[in-house]
Every structure is written in structure tokens, then in C-alpha cells.
C-alpha positions as CSV (number, residue, x, y, z in Angstrom):
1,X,135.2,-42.8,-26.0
2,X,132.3,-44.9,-27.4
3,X,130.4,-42.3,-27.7
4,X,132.6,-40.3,-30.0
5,X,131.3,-39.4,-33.5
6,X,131.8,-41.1,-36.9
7,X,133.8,-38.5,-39.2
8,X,134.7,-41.1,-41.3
9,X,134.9,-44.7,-42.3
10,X,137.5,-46.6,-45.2
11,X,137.3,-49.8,-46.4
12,X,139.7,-52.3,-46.1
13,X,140.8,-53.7,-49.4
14,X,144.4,-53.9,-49.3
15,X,146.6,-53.4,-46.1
16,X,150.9,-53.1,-45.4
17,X,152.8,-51.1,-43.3
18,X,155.9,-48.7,-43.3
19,X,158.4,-47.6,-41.0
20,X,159.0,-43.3,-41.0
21,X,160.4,-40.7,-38.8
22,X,158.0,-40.0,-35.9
23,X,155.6,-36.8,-36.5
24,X,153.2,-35.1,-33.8
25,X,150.6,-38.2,-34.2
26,X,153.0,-40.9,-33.4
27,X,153.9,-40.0,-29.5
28,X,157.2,-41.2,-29.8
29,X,160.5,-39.8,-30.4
30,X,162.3,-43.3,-31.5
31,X,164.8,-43.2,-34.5
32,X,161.8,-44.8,-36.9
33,X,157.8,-45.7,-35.9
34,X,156.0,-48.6,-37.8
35,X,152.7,-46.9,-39.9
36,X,150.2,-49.3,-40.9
37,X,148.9,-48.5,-44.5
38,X,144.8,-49.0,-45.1
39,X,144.0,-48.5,-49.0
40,X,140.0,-48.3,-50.3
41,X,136.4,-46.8,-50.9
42,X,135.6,-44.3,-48.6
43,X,132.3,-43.2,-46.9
44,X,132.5,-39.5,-48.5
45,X,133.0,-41.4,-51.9
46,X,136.9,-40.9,-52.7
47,X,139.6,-43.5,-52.9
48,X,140.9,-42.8,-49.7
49,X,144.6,-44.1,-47.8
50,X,144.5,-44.0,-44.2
51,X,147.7,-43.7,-42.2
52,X,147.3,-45.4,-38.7
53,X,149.6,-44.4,-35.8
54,X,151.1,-45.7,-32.5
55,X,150.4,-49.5,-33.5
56,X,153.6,-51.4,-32.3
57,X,154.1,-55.5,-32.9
58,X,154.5,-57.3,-29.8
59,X,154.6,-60.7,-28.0
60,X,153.9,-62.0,-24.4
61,X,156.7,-63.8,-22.2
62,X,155.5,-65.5,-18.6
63,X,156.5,-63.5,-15.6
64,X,157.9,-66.1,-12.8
65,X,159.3,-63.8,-10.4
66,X,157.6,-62.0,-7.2
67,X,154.3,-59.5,-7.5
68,X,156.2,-57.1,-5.1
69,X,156.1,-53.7,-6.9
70,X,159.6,-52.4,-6.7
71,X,161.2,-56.1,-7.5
72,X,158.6,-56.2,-10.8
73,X,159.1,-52.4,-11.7
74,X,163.1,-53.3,-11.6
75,X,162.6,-56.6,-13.5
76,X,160.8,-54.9,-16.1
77,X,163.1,-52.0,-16.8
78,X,165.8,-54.3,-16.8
79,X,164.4,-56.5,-19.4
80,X,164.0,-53.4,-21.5
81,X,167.3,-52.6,-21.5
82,X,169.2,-55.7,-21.8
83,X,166.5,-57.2,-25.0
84,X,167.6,-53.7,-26.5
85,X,171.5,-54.4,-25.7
86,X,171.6,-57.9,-27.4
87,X,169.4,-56.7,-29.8
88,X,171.8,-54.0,-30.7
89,X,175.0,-56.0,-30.3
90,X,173.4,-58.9,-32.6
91,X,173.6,-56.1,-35.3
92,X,176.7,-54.9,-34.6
93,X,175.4,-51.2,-33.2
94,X,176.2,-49.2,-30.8
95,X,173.7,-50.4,-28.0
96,X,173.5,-46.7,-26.3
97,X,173.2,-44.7,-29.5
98,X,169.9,-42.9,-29.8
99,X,169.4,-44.5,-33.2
100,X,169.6,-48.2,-31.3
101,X,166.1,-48.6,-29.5
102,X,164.4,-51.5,-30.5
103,X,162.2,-52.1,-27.7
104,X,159.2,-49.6,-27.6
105,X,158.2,-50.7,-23.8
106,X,157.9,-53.8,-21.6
107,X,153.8,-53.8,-20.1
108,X,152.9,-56.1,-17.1
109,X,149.7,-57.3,-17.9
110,X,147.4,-61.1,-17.1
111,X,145.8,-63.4,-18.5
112,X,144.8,-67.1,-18.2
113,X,146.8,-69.6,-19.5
114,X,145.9,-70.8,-22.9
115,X,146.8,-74.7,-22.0
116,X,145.9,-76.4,-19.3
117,X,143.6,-75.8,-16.6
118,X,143.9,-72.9,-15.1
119,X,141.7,-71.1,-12.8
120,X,143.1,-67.3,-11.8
121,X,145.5,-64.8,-13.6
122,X,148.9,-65.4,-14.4
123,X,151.1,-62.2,-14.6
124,X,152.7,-61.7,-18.3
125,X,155.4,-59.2,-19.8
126,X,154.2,-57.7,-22.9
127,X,157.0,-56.5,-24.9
128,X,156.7,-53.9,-28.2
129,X,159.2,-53.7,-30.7
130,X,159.3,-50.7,-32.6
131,X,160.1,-52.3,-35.8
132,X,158.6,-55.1,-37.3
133,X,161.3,-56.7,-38.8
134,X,163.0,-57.1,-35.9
135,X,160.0,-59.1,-33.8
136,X,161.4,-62.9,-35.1
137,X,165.0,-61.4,-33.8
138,X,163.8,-60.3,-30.0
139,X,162.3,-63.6,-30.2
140,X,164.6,-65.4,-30.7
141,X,167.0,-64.2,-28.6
142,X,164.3,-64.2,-25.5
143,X,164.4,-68.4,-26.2
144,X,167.9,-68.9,-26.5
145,X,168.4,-67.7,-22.6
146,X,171.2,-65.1,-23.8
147,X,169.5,-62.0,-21.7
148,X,168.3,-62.1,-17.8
149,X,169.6,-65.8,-17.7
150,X,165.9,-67.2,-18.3
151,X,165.2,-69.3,-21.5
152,X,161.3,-67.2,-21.8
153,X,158.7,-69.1,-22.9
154,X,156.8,-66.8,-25.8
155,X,153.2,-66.3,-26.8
156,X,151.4,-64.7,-29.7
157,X,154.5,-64.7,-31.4
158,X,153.5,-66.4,-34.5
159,X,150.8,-63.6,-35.3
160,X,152.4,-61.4,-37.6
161,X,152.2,-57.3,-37.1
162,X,149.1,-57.0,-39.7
163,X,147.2,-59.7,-38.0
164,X,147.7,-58.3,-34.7
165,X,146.4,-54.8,-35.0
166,X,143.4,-56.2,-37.4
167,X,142.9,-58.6,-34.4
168,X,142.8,-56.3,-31.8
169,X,140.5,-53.5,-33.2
170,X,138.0,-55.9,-34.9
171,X,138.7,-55.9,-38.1
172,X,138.9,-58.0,-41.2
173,X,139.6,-57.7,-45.2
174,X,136.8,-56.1,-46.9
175,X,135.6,-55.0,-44.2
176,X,134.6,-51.2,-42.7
177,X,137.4,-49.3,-40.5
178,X,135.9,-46.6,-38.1
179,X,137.6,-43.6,-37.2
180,X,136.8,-40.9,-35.1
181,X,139.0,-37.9,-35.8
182,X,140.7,-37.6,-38.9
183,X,143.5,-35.7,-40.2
184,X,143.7,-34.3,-44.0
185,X,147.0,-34.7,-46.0
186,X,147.3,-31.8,-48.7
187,X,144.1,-30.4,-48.3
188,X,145.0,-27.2,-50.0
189,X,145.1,-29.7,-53.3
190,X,142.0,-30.5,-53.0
191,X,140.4,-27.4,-52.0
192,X,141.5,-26.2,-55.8
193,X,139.8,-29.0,-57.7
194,X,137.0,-27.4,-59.2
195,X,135.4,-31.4,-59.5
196,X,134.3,-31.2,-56.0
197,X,130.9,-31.2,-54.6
198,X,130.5,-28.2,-52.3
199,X,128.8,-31.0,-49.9
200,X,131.7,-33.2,-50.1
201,X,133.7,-29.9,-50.0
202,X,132.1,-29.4,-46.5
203,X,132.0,-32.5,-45.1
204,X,136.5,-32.5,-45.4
205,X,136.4,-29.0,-44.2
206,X,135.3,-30.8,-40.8
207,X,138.9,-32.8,-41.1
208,X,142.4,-31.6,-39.2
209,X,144.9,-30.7,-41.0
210,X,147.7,-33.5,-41.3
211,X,151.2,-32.4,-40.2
212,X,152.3,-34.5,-42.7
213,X,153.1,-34.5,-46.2
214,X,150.9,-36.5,-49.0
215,X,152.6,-40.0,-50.4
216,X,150.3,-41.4,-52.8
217,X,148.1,-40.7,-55.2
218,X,144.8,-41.6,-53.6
219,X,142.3,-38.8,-53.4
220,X,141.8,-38.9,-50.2
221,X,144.9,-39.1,-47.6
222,X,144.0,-39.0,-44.2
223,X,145.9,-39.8,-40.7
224,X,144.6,-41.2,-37.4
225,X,146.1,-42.7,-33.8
226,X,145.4,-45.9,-33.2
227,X,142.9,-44.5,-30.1
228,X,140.6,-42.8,-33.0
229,X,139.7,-46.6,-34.2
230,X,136.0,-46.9,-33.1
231,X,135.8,-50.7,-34.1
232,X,137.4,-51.2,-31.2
233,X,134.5,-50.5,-28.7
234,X,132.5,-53.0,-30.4
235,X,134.8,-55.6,-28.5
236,X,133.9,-57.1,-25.3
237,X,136.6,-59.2,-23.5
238,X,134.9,-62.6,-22.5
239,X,136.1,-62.8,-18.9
240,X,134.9,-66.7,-17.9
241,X,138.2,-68.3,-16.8
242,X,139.7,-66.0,-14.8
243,X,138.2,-67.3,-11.6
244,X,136.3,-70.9,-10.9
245,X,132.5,-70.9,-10.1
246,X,130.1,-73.6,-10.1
247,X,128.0,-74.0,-11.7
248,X,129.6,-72.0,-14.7
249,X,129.2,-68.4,-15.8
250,X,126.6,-68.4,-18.8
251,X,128.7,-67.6,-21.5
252,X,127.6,-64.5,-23.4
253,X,125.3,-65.0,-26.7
254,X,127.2,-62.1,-28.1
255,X,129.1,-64.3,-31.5
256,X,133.3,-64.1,-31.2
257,X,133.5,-63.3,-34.6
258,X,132.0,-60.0,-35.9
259,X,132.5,-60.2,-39.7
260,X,130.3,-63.4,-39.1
261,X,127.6,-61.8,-37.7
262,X,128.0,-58.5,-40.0
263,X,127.9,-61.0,-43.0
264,X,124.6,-62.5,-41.8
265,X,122.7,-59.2,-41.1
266,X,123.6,-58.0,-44.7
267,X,122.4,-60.9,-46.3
268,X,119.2,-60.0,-43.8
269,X,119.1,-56.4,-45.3
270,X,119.3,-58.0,-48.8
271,X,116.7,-59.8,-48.9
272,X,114.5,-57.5,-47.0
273,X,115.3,-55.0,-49.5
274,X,114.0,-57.7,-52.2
275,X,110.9,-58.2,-51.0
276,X,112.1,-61.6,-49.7
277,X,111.5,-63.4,-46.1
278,X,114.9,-62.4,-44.3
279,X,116.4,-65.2,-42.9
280,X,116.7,-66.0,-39.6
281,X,118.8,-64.1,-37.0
282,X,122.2,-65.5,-36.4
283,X,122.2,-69.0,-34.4
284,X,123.3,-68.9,-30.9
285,X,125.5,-71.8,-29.3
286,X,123.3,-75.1,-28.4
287,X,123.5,-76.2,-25.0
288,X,121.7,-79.0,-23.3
289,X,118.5,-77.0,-22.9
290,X,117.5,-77.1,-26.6
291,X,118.4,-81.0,-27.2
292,X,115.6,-82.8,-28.1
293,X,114.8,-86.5,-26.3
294,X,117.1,-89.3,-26.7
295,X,120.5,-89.6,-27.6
296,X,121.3,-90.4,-24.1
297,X,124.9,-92.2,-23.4
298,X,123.7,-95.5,-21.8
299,X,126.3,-94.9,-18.8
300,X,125.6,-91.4,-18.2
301,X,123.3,-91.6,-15.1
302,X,125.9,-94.2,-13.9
303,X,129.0,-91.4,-14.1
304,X,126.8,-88.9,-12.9
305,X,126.3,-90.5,-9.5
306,X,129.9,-91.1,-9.2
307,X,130.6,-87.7,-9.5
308,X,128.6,-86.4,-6.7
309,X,129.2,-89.5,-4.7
310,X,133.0,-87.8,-4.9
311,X,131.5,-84.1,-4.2
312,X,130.2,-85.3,-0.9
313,X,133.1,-86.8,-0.1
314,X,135.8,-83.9,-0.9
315,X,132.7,-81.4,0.9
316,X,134.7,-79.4,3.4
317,X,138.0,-80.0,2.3
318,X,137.9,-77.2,-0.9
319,X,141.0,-75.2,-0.7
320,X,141.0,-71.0,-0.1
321,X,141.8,-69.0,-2.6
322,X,144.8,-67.5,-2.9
323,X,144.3,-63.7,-2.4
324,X,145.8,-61.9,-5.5
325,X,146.3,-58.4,-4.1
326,X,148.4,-57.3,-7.5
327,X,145.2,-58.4,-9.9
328,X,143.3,-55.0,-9.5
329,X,146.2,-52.8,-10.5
330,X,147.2,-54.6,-13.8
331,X,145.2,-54.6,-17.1
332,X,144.3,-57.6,-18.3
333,X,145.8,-58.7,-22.1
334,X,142.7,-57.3,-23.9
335,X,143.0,-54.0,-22.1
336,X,146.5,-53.6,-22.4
337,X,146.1,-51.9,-26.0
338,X,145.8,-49.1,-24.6
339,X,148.9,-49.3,-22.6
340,X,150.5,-46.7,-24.9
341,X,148.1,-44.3,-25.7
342,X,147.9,-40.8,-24.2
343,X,146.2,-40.3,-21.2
344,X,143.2,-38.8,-22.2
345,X,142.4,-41.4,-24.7
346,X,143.0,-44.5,-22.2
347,X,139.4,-46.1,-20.7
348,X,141.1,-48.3,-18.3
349,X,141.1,-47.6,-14.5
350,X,142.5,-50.1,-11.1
351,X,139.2,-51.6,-10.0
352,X,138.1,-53.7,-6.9
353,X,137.8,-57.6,-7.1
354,X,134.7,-59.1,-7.0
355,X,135.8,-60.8,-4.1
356,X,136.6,-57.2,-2.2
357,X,134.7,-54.9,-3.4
358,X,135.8,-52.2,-0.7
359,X,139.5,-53.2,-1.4
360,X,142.0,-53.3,1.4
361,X,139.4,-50.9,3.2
362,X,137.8,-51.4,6.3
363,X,134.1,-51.0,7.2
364,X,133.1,-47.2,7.6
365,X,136.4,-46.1,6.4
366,X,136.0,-43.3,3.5
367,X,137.4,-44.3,0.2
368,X,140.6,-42.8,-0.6
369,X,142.2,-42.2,-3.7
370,X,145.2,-45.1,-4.5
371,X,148.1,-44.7,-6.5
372,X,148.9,-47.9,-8.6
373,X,152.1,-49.5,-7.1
374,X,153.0,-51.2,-10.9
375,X,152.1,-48.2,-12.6
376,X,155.6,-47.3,-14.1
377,X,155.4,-51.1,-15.2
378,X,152.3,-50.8,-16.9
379,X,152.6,-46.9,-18.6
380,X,155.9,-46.7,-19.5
381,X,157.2,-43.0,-20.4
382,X,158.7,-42.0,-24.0
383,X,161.0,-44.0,-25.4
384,X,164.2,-42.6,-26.7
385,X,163.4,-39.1,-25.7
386,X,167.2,-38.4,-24.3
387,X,169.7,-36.0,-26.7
388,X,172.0,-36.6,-28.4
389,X,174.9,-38.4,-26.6
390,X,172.6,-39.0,-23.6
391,X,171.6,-42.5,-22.1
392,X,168.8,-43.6,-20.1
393,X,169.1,-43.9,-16.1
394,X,171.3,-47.1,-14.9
395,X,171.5,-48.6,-18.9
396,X,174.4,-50.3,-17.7
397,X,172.5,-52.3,-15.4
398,X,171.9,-55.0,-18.1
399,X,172.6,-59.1,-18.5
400,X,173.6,-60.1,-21.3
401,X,175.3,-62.9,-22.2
402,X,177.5,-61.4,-25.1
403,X,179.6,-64.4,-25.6
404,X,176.8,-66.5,-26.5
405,X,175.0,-64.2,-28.3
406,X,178.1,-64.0,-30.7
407,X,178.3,-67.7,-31.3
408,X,178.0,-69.0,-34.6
409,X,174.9,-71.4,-33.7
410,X,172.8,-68.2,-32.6
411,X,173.9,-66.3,-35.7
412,X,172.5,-69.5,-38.0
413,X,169.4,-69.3,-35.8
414,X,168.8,-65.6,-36.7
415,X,169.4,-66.2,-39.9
416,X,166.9,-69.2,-40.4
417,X,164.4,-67.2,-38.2
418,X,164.4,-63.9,-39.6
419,X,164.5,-65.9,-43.0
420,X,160.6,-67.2,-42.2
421,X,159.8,-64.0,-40.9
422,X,160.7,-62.0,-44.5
423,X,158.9,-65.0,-46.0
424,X,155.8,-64.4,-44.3
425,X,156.0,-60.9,-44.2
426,X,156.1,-60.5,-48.3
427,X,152.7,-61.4,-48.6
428,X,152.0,-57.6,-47.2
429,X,154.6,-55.7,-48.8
430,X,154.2,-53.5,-51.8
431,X,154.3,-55.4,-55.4
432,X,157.4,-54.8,-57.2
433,X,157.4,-52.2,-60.3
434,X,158.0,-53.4,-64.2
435,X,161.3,-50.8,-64.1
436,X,163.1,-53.1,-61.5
437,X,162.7,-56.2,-63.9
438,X,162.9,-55.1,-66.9
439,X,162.1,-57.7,-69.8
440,X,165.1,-59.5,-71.4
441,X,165.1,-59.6,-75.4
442,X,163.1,-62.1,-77.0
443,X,166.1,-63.4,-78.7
444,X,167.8,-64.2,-75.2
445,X,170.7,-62.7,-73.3
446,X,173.2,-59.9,-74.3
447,X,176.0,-61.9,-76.6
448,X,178.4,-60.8,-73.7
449,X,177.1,-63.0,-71.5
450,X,176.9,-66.4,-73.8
451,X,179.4,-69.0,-73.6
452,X,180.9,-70.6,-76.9
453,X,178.7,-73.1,-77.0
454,X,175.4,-70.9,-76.6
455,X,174.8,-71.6,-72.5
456,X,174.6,-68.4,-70.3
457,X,177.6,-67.9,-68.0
458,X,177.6,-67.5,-64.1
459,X,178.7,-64.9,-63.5
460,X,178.5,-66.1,-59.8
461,X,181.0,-68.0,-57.9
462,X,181.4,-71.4,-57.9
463,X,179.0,-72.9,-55.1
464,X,181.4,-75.8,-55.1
465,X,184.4,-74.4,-54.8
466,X,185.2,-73.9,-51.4
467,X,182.7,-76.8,-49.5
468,X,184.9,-79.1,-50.9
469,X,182.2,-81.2,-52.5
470,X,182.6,-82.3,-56.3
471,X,181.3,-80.0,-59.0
472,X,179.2,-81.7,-61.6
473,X,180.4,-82.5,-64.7
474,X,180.1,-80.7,-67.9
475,X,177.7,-83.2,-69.6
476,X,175.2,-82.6,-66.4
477,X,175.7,-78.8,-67.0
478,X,176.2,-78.5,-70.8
479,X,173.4,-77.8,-73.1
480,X,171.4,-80.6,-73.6
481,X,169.2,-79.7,-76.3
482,X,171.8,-77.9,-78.7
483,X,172.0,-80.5,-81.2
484,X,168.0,-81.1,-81.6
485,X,166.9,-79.1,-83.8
486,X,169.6,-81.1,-86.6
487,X,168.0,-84.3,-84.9
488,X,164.7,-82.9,-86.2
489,X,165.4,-82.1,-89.9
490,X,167.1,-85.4,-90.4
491,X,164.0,-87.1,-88.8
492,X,161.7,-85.0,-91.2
493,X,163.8,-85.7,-94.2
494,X,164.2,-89.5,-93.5
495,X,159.9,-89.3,-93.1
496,X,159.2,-87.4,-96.5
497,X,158.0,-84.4,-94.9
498,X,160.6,-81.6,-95.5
């Protein structure tokens, strides 16, 4: 896959999503399928929007039951099912309709703990949601202990959808997006502009046709899967605390953030191109090789004979490792964005431990093929691909706790939740248009809508009617500036200026 070609790169100057009907590039047959939205220059010169497909929002929950496959494969589909049952009954839906699923797939994946000290993997449940504005919903209702009788403990939630995907595919604002293959929108409108370079004319003819119809205005509309994003393969996951060696792994000079390093070999370029001496390449982390003499804590020799003093003492007492037999068939957090591609697009394969390189095999036995005991928990099938009237295999094998799920205090949670989440998620929704706030007369409001005394009416109810608190009174609501502009002439005339 890294070695696929570049057919086309758009830069990243604004960025939203959209949720459609699934089409042949979304590999899903859900009700509707978030689209992620890129808008700028292109490399074959146009204004170009690029449609990107089969990006879902998730989060993480810790998995605290046992590694065996059949009890984790059961777990997870009954996770699925019952997160997609109080979802649906939170919005009063029919949980089995076809038009109810809210929970593109539940991945087991590990990772290391973010907090604390922690030395091995730690098996997680990734869970996608196939709409985004139902992410701060899920979540909630994970926390509040209503499904599987387990009050989760959530991670990454606080990323929204946006940040996620420009996260995980090494992106950033302003910024170049790679893409591999490409498909056209309306590229018989384009083929009849006569404005067209015959090389630019060429270089589309190279692009797939787009099974779907043209939405903007751009002159350039293209599609691509999330797998045909070749920024991706410029990420390298920095696996150093996965397991505990001493001394410590050297960590890698490679920088963490790219659009750091990219800004510092253009400003290279630039002043290359000037004639100028370019500046030097891009720092690496100081360690205590490159300190120069002195600077010394006064104690540190001290501490530093304590500490092996305490080495020689604990020497032959280190505990085993435990063995973790289920690590090599699960995809690590970084990997698992592939989790729902198609098959010929996904990189990742079960490998040997470090540890046991020959797996469970004995010496001089021949290798044999192994079939991933988690794999139906880690590449879950189509979601929602049943008929109409159809449900899944053992749906009703869900727990939910309806009855607290209905409460008042979870509705006011949802409500505050899904309240900051709209707030948030604003900032990457379209701008509204002029027509749906169109400007009042400069004179004021319609007559009709004037009191006697010149104030505006509202129209709405009384806030104070029915809390049983005491309105305000009139004075604190009246017009307080309708008598002024007398106040002002009499003023003027008693000064001799009118």
C-alpha cells in the first residue's frame, strides 16, 4: 500500500462533514454513513472538494473481563447490541428497525495505559458510531452503568469526529491530503468545457468515475475511501511502553509532529531557493549525551548509589512475566484504523512476540497457518445488512436497564451532554446563508408586533409563569429610554443651543 501512486493531492483549507445514504464507496448498508467534507487548491490546479468515505467517530472503553476467545467474541457482540438498544430506546425508536443502528461495530484492540505505570497491553473495546451526533449520547449512556451492568470508564472521547480522522491520517489545516485513487463526480461536465487544458484534460481522464452525483460548485469533485489516504503511511506507531527493558529502548529521532517538521524543511527550501544559508535541520531531543559540564545536582552521586545498593538487593527476586497469549492476535490502537476496511486494503497481519518468535510451536515443527481465535471481534461483518423486517442473530440477548435509562436524571444528562457536544461541533458546520436571517427594517419591527408604548412584544410564553417564581415588574421591563429624547430638547433649550 505505500507504495501506491500519487493521482492526486487537495489542500486542506476548510473541513466538515455530512451524513448521506450509503453508495458503493461507503461498504456499509446502514440507514445513513458520516462523509467527511475536504474543500481547497488542488495539485492539477482546480478548486477541488474531496468526499472521504468509511471514516466512523469512535471512543475506547477498558475491557475487564477474561481473554478467552468465545467469552470475548460474546461480550463484544453483546455490547453491540445492547449500546444500540438503549440508544434506540433513549430516542424513542424502534430498537430492531433497520433504520435504528447506531453502532457501526465494537473492535477489540490494546494499548498501554495513558496514566500510571504500566508496563504490558491492556485489552480495549473500540466502539464506532455511525453518526456523529450521537457519539456524546453512547457516551453517556456507557458512564451511567444503564447497559451490561458496568459503569465503563471512556477514552478519546473528548476528541471530536474531525479531530480524530485528521489525527489518525496525519493531517493538519493547511496542510496537503494524499490520495491514491480518486473518483470523478460529473466528469461529463467537465469534459465539455472548452477552458480546459488538453494536459489537464488528460491527467482527469486517469480518474474513476464517481457513482455519485455532484453537490457543490467546486470544479473539481472527487471521492475517495478512507484506505486511498497515503498520509497515512507516513505514520510510525512509537511502540516503547508496551513491554519493560532496561536500560530503555532509544526512542526514535523521527519528530511526533509532522506539520512541524514539514514547516521546517519549507522554510529550508525557501531560503535555499533565495540564495540564502538554509537553516539547520530540525533539532532532535537532548539527552544526557549532549549536556555540556556542570550543572550537576549536588546529591546526585549520593541517590545514585542508593539505587543500585537496592538493585543488588532485589537481584534474583524480579518477577516472570505474565505470558500474554491473546497479544499477537489483536491490533494494537494505532492499527486498528483499519479494522473496517476491505480486505484487500488492510496491512495488518497476527505476528509472533518478541518473546516467542516461533509462537506456541515446538522446535523442528513446520509452521502452520493459524486462524485468529478473536477474529470475528476484531473484523466485524456489515452492519445492518438484514431486509426489511429482519433482525440480527440472538438481538434479544441484550441488558439493558430500561427503567433507568428512562429516568428523568439521565434525560437531564443527555440533554446537558449532547448540549456541549452541538456547541463544539458548530465550529465545523456549514455557515448559515443571508435568506435564513433576513435583515429587519431599519426603522424596527413590523407595527404588529409593537406594544402601546413602543416595546416589542413576546410573543413567547411567560418563563415565569409556571416555576412559580415572581415575574419582574413593569418598570424593570418597560422602556427605559422612551422619554429621553424630550429630556434632551429641554436640556438643549435650557443651555441656549436649540
Amino acid at each position: 500500500m505505500s507504495s501506491q501512486p500519487l493521482s492526486l493531492r487537495v489542500k486542506i483549507n476548510h473541513i466538515d462533514y455530512t451524513t448521506a445514504p450509503p453508495g458503493p464507496l461507503d461498504n456499509s448498508v446502514l440507514h445513513r454513513v458520516p462523509v467527511i467534507r475536504i474543500y481547497g487548491d488542488s495539485s492539477v490546479g482546480l478548486k477541488a472538494c474531496l468526499h472521504i468515505h468509511q471514516v466512523y467517530p469512535y471512543f475506547f472503553v477498558e475491557y475487564l473481563g477474561k481473554m478467552n476467545p468465545d467469552i470475548v467474541n460474546r461480550y463484544v457482540t453483546k455490547l453491540k447490541h445492547s449500546l444500540n438498544h438503549a440508544i434506540a430506546i433513549s430516542l424513542k425508536r424502534n430498537p430492531q428497525s433497520p433504520k435504528s443502528q447506531f453502532v457501526r461495530a465494537v473492535v477489540l484492540v490494546k494499548g498501554v495505559h495513558f496514566y500510571g505505570f504500566h508496563s504490558n497491553y491492556s485489552p480495549f473495546l473500540k466502539i464506532h458510531i455511525a453518526d456523529p451526533a450521537f457519539v456524546s449520547r453512547a457516551v453517556t449512556i456507557v458512564q451511567s452503568g444503564t447497559i451490561m451492568k458496568t459503569r465503563f470508564r471512556v477514552y478519546e472521547s473528548h476528541l471530536s469526529y474531525i479531530l480524530q480522522f485528521l489525527s489518525d491520517f496525519g493531517l493538519y489545516g493547511c496542510g496537503w491530503i494524499d490520495l491514491g485513487e480518486v473518483w470523478q463526480r460529473g466528469r461529463d461536465q467537465l469534459a465539455e468545457d472548452k477552458r480546459i487544458d488538453p494536459e489537464l484534460a488528460r491527467t482527469l481522464s486517469e480518474f474513476k468515475d464517481s457513482p455519485y452525483h455532484r453537490q457543490t460548485r467546486m470544479s473539481l469533485e472527487v471521492d475517495a475511501p478512507a484506505p486511498q489516504v497515503l498520509n497515512r503511511h507516513k505514520l510510525r506507531a512509537r511502540t516503547m511502553h508496551h513491554k519493560l527493558t532496561i536500560p530503555a529502548p532509544e526512542i526514535p529521532p523521527e519528530p511526533l509532529v509532522l506539520s512541524v517538521r514539514e514547516l521546517w524543511e519549507d522554510e529550508r527550501k525557501r531560503r535555499a531557493a533565495q540564495g540564502l544559508t538554509p537553516s539547520p535541520e530540525i533539532p532532535k531531543d537532548l539527552s544526557v549525551n549532549s549536556r555540556g559540564p556542570g550543572g550537576d545536582w549536588v546529591s546526585e552521586a549520593r541517590w545514585w548509589e542508593e539505587i543500585r545498593k537496592r538493585i543488588e538487593r532485589e537481584r534474583g527476586r524480579e518477577a516472570v512475566p505474565l505470558k500474554m497469549s491473546w497479544e499477537k492476535w489483536v491490533m494494537t490502537t494505532f492499527e486498528s484504523v483499519e479494522a473496517l476496511w476491505e480486505e484487500r486494503y488492510k496491512t495488518w497481519k497476527p505476528h509472533a512476540s518478541e518473546d516467542d518468535p516461533k509462537g506456541d510451536r515446538t522446535e523442528g515443527e513446520p509452521a502452520m497457518e493459524e486462524v485468529n481465535p478473536y477474529q470475528s471481534s476484531q473484523m466485524p461483518p456489515l452492519c445492518g445488512t438484514l431486509h426489511d423486517g429482519q433482525v440480527e442473530e440472538d438481538y434479544g440477548d441484550v441488558d439493558v436497564d430500561e427503567a433507568m435509562l428512562a429516568s428523568q436524571d439521565m434525560a437531564r444528562l443527555m440533554e446537558r451532554e449532547e448540549a456541549e457536544w452541538h456547541a463544539e461541533a458548530n465550529e465545523h458546520l456549514e455557515p448559515e446563508t443571508e435568506e435564513d436571517f433576513p435583515e429587519e427594517d431599519e426603522d424596527g419591527p413590523p407595527p404588529d408586533v409593537q406594544s402601546e408604548t413602543g416595546d416589542v412584544e413576546d410573543r413567547s410564553s411567560d418563563p415565569f409563569k409556571d416555576s412559580g417564581e415572581a415575574s419582574p415588574s413593569p418598570s424593570t421591563t418597560g422602556n427605559q429610554f422612551k422619554d429621553i429624547w424630550s429630556k434632551i430638547t429641554k436640556y438643549d433649550i435650557m443651555s441656549g443651543t436649540v
